[in-house]
C-alpha positions as a Python dict, from the first residue, in 0.01 Angstrom:
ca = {
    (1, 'X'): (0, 0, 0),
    (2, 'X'): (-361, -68, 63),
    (3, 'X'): (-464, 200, 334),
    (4, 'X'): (-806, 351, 456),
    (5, 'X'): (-791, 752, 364),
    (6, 'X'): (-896, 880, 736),
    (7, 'X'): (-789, 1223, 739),
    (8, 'X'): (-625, 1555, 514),
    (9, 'X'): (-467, 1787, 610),
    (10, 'X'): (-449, 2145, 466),
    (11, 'X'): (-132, 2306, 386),
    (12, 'X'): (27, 2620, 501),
    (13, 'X'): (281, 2792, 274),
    (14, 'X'): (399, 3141, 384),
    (15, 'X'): (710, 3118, 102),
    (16, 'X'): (527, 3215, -237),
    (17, 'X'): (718, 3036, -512),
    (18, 'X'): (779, 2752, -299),
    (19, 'X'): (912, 2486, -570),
    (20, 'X'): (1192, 2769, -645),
    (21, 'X'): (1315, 2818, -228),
    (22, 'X'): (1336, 2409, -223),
    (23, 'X'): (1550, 2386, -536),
    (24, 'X'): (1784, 2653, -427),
    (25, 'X'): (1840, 2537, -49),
    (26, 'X'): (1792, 2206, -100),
    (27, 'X'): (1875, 2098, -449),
    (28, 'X'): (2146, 1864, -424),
    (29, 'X'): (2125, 1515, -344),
    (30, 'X'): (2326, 1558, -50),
    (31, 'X'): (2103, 1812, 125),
    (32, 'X'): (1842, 1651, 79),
    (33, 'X'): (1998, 1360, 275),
    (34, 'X'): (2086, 1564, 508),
    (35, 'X'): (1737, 1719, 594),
    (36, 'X'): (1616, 1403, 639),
    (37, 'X'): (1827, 1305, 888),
    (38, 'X'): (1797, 1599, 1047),
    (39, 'X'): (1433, 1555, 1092),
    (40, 'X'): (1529, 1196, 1218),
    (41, 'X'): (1713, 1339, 1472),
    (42, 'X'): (1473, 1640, 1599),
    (43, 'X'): (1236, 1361, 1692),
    (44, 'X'): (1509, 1156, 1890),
    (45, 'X'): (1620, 953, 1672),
    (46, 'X'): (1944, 682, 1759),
    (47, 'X'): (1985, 465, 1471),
    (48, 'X'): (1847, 593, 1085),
    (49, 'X'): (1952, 427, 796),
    (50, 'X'): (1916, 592, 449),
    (51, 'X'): (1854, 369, 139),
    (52, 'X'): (1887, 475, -173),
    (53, 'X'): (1783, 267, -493),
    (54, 'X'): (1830, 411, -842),
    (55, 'X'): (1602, 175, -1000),
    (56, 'X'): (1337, 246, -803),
    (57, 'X'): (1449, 620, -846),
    (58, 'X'): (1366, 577, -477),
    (59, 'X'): (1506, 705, -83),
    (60, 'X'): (1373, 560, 204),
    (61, 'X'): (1511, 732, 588),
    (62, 'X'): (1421, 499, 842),
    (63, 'X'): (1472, 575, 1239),
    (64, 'X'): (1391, 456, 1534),
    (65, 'X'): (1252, 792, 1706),
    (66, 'X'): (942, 884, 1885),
    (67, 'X'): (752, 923, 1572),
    (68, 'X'): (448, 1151, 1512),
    (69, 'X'): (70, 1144, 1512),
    (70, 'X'): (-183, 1342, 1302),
    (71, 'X'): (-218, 1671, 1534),
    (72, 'X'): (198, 1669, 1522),
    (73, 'X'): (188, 1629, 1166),
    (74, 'X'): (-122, 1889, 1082),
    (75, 'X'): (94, 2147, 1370),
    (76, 'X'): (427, 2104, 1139),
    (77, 'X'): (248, 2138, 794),
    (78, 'X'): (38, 2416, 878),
    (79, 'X'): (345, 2628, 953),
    (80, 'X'): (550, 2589, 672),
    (81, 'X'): (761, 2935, 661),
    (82, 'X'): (698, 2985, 1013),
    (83, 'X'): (933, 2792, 1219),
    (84, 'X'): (747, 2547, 1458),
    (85, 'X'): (1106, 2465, 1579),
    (86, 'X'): (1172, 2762, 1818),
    (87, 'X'): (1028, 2562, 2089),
    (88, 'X'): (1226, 2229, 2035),
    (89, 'X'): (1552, 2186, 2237),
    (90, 'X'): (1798, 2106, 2011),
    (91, 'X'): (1598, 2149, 1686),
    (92, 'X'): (1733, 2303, 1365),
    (93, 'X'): (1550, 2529, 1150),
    (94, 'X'): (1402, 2840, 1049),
    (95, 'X'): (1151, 2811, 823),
    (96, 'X'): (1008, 2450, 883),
    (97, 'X'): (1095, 2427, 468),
    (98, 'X'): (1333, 2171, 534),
    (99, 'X'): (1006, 1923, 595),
    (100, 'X'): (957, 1915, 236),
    (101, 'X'): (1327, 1926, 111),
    (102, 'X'): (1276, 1585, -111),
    (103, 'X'): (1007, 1719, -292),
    (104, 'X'): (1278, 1977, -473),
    (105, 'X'): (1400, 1676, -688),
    (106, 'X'): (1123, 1394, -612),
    (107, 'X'): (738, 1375, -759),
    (108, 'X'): (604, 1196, -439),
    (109, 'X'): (709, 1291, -32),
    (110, 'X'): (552, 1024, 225),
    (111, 'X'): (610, 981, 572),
    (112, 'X'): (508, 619, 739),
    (113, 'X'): (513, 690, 1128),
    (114, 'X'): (320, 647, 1448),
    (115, 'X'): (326, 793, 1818),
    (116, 'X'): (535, 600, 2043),
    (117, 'X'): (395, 829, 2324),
    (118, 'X'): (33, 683, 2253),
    (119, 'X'): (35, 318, 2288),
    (120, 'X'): (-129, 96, 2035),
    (121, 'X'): (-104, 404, 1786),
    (122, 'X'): (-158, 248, 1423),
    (123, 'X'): (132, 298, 1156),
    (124, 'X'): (-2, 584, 946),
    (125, 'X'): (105, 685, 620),
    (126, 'X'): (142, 1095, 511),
    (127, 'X'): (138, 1144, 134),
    (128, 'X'): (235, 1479, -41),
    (129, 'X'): (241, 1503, -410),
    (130, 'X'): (506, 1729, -584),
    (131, 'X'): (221, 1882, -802),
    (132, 'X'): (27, 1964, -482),
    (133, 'X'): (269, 2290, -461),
    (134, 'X'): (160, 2438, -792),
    (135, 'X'): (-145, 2474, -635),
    (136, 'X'): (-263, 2825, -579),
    (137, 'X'): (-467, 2760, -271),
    (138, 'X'): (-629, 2393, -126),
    (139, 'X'): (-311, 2209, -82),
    (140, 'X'): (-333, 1937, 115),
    (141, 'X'): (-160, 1581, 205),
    (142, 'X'): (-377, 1296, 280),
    (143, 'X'): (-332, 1039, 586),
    (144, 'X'): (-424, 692, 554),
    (145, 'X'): (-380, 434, 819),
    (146, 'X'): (-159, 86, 743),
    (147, 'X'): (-292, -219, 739),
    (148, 'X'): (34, -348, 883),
    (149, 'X'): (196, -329, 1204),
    (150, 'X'): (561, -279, 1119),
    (151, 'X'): (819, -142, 933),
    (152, 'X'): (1071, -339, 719),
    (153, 'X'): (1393, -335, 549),
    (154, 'X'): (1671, -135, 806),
    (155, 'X'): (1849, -343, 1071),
    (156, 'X'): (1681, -231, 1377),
    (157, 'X'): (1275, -161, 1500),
    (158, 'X'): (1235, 133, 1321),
    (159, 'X'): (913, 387, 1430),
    (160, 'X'): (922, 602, 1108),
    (161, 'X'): (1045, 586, 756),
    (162, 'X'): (1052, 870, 526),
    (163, 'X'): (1009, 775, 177),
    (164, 'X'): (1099, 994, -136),
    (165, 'X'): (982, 835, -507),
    (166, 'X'): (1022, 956, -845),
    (167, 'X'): (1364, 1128, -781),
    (168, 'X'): (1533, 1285, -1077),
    (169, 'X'): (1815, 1130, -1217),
    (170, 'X'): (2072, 1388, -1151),
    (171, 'X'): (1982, 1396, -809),
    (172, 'X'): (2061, 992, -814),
    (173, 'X'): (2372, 1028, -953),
    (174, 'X'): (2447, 1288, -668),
    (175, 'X'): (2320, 1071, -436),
    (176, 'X'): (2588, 833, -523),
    (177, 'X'): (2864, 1019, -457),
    (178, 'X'): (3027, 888, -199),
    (179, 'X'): (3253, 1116, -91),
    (180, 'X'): (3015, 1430, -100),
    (181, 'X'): (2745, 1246, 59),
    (182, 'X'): (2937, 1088, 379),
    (183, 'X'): (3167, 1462, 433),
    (184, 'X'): (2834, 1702, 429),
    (185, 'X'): (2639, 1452, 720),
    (186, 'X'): (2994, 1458, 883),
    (187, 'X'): (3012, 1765, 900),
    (188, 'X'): (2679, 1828, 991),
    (189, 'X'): (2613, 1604, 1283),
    (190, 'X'): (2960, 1592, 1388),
    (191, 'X'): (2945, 1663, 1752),
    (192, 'X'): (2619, 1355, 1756),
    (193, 'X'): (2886, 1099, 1599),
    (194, 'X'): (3141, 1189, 1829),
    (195, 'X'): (2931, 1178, 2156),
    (196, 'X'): (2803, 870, 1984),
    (197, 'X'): (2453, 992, 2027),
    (198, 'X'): (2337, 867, 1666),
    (199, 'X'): (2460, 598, 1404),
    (200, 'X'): (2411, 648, 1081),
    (201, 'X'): (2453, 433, 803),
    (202, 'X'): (2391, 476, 457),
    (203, 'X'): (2332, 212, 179),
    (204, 'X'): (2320, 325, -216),
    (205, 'X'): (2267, 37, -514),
    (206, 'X'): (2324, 193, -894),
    (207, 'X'): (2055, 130, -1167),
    (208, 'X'): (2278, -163, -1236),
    (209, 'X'): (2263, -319, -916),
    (210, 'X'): (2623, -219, -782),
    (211, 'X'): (2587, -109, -413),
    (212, 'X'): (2765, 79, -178),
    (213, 'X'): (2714, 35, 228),
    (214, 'X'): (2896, 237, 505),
    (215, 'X'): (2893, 420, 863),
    (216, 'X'): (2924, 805, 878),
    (217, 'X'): (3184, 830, 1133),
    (218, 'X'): (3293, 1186, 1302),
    (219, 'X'): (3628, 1366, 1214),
    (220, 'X'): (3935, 1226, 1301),
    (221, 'X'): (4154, 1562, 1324),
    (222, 'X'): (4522, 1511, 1247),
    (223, 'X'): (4815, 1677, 1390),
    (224, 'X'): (4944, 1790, 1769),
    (225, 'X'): (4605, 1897, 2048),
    (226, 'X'): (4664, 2265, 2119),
    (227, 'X'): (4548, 2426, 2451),
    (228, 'X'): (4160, 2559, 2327),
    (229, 'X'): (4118, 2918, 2326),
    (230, 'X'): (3814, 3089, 2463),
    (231, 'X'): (3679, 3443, 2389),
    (232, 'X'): (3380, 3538, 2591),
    (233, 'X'): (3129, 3792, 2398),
    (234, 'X'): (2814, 3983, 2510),
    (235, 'X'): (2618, 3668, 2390),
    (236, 'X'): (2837, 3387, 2513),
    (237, 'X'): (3143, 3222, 2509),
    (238, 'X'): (3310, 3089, 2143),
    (239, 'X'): (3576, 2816, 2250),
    (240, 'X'): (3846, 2717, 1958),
    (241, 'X'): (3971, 2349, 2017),
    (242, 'X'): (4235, 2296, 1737),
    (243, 'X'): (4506, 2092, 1633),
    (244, 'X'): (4821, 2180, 1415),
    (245, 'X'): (5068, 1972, 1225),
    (246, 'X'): (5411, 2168, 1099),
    (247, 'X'): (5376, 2037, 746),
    (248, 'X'): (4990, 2095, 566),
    (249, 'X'): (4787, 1846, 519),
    (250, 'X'): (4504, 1804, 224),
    (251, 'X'): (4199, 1924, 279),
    (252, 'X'): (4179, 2032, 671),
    (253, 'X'): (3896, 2005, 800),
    (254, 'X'): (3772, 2319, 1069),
    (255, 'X'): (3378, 2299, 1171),
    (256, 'X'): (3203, 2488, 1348),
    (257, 'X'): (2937, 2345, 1585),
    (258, 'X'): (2658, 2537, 1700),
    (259, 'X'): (2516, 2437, 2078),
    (260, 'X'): (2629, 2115, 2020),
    (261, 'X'): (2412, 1960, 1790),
    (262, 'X'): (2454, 2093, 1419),
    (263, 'X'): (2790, 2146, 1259),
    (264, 'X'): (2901, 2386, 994),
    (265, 'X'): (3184, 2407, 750),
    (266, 'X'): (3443, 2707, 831),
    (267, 'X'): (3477, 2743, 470),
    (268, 'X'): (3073, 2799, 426),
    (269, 'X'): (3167, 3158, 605),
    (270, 'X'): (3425, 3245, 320),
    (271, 'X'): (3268, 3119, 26),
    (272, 'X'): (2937, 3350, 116),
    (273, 'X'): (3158, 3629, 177),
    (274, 'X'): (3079, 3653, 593),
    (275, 'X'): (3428, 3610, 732),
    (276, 'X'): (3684, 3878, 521),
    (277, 'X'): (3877, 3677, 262),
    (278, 'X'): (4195, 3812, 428),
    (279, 'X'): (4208, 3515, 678),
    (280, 'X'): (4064, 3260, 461),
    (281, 'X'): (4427, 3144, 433),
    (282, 'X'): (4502, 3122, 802),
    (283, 'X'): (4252, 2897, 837),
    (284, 'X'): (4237, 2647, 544),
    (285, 'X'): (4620, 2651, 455),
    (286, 'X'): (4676, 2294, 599),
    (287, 'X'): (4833, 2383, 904),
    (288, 'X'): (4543, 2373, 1123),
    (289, 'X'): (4205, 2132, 1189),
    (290, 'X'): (3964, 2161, 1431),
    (291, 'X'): (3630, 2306, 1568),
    (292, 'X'): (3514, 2628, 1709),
    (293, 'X'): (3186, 2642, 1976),
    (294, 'X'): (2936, 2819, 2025),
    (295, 'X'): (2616, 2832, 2182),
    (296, 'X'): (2433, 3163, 2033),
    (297, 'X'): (2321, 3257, 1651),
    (298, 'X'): (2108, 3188, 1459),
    (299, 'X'): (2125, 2893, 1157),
    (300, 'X'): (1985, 3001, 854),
    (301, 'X'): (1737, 2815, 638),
    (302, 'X'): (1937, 2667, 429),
    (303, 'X'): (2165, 2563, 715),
    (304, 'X'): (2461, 2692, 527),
    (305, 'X'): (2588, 2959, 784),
    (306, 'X'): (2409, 3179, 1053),
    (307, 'X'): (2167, 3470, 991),
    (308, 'X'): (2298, 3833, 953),
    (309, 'X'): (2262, 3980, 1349),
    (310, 'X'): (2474, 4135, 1629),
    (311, 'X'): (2537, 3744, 1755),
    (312, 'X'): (2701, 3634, 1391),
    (313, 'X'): (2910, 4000, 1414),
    (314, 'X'): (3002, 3900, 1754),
    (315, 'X'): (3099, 3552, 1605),
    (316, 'X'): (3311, 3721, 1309),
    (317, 'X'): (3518, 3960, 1579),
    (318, 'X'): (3628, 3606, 1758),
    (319, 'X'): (3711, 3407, 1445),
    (320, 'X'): (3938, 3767, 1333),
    (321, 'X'): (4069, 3768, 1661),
    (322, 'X'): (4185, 3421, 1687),
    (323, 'X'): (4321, 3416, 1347),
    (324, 'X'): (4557, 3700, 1448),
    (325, 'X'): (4635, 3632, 1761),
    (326, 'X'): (4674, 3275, 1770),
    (327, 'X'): (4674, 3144, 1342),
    (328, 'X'): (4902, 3382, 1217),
    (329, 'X'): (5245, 3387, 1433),
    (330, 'X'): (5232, 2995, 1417),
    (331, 'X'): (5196, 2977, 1052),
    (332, 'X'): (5504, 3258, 1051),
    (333, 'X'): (5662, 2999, 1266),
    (334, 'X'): (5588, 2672, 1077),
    (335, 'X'): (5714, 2851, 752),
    (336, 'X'): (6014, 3008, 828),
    (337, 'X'): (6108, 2649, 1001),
    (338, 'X'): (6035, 2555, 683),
    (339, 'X'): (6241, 2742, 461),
    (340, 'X'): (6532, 2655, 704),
    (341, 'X'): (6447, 2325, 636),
    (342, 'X'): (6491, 2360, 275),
    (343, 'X'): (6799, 2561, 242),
    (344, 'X'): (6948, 2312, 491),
    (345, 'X'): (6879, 2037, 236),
    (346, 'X'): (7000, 2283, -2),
    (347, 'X'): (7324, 2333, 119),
    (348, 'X'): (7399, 1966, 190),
    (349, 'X'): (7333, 1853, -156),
    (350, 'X'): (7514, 2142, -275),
    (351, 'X'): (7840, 2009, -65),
    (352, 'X'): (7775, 1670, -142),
    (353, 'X'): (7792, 1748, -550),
    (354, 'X'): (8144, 1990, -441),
    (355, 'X'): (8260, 1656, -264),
    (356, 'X'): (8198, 1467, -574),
    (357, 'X'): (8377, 1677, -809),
    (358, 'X'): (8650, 1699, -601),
}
């Protein structure tokens, strides 16, 4: 791209080893999708479109939302580790880290954008370099302005495209994983898919040319509507809106969705140890899908569960409490239905082989 260097802007880092915090909270391919989306959607974003090309060793996030200029941009970079997002409605984050997720498996980060609040605002192009954060001091990404007007290549007028290059192979091959890919931005911007607030579709071609195109759509949860159950706390009300079937099914799916925006996995809580193992079984045994609300804590910065506070102990006491109360006698239910069930079918073939003999 032939561009005119008009500005750079310095860095902030307040993380120290700042290559190592990217690789560990954002070091599969699948977070980093996710963080780009996410940043899609904090600046109001409908449609984004994620293209992936192995050849190119390449990711390109289009959207169509209000876009940034330079003072937004300098504002964000210059408080990396110290959230600029506390002031957003509806915006995710702690640390602000999550701006530079693709540079924990990519050698170049750019962002192509331009303010839709300023009119005639010229397409601008942001350009970190991976090696820029070995730097011990003087880091800086430059900002050149476009000699073109638009944006090309997803199916709608997009304002901004983020644009990762150089990505590491394993990272591709992540990437390509269908299954992983389209369940963690389910499960992450559930409650936008299901108001229908965002689409989101994904495109991935292999080195070889083979490509892969489809929708994220929200969870379709399987099994009978229960009556939702609402405990009210000191910092607000956590609502529990599930569904049950009397036979498991594979891989239930329970989320839990913070102020309606982001969504987190229920099992998140058990594999880091925050919700006691005892009632991991209530929960994921098959019985039972759903979501639980809530519109207090804290999401930490790796957006894997909430921070440690009195609002996620507050959170725990609810999840314990429903899991008694409401989890455990219908399980005790479904199963000894069950084992009725079988010693039924028991007994009849039982009589049926007595009826042949005789």
């Amino acid at each position: 791209m032939d561009a005119e260097v008009v500005d750079r802007i310095e860095v902030g880092l307040h993380q120290g080893n700042v290559i190592q915090l990217l690789a560990q909270n954002y070091g599969a391919g699948s977070a980093v999708i996710r963080e780009g989306v996410q940043n899609a959607i904090d600046e109001g974003a409908e449609n984004i479109f994620v293209d992936i090309d192995c050849k190119k060793r390449s990711m390109d996030i289009f959207d169509d939302g209000q876009g940034a200029g330079i003072e937004k941009i300098r504002e964000k970079f210059d408080q990396i580790g110290l959230s600029t997002k506390a002031t957003q409605k509806d915006a995710i984050g702690e640390k602000g880290t999550g701006n530079l997720a693709g540079l924990s498996v990519s050698d170049r980060w750019q962002l192509v954008t331009r303010d839709t609040h300023v009119k005639g605002d010229k397409l601008k192009v942001f350009t970190f370099e991976r090696q820029e954060l070995e730097k011990g001091s003087g880091i800086h990404l430059t900002c050149e302005y476009l000699p073109f007007t638009g944006i090309h290549g997803p199916p709608f007028k997009a304002n901004t495209v983020l644009k990762l290059s150089g990505i590491d192979k394993t990272t591709l091959r992540q990437m390509g994983d269908k299954e992983t890919v389209e369940s963690t931005l389910r499960e992450a911007f559930n409650a936008k898919l299901h108001s229908k607030r965002i689409t989101l579709k994904v495109s991935y071609r292999s080195s070889g040319g083979q490509a892969k195109v489809f929708f994220v759509k929200p969870t379709k949860y399987r099994g009978l509507c229960m009556d939702p159950v609402e405990y009210e706390t000191e910092h607000g009300y956590v609502v529990f809106q599930f569904f049950h079937s009397p036979h498991t099914v594979n891989s239930p799916s329970v989320i839990v969705e913070h102020q309606g925006v982001y969504s987190l996995p229920l099992k998140n809580f058990f594999l880091l140890r925050i919700l006691p193992k005892e009632i991991e079984h209530l929960f994921l045994s098959g019985y039972f899908e759903g979501e639980i609300r809530l519109g207090f804590c804290e999401i930490n910065g790796s957006r894997s569960a909430f921070t440690h506070n009195s609002e996620l102990q507050a959170f725990i006491k609810t999840v314990e409490a429903f899991a008694d109360e409401v989890l455990r006698p219908m399980i005790e239910q479904f199963e000894l239905a069950d084992r009725e069930e079988r010693l039924r079918r028991v007994a009849e073939g039982v009589l049926r082989k007595i009826r042949s003999f005789l």
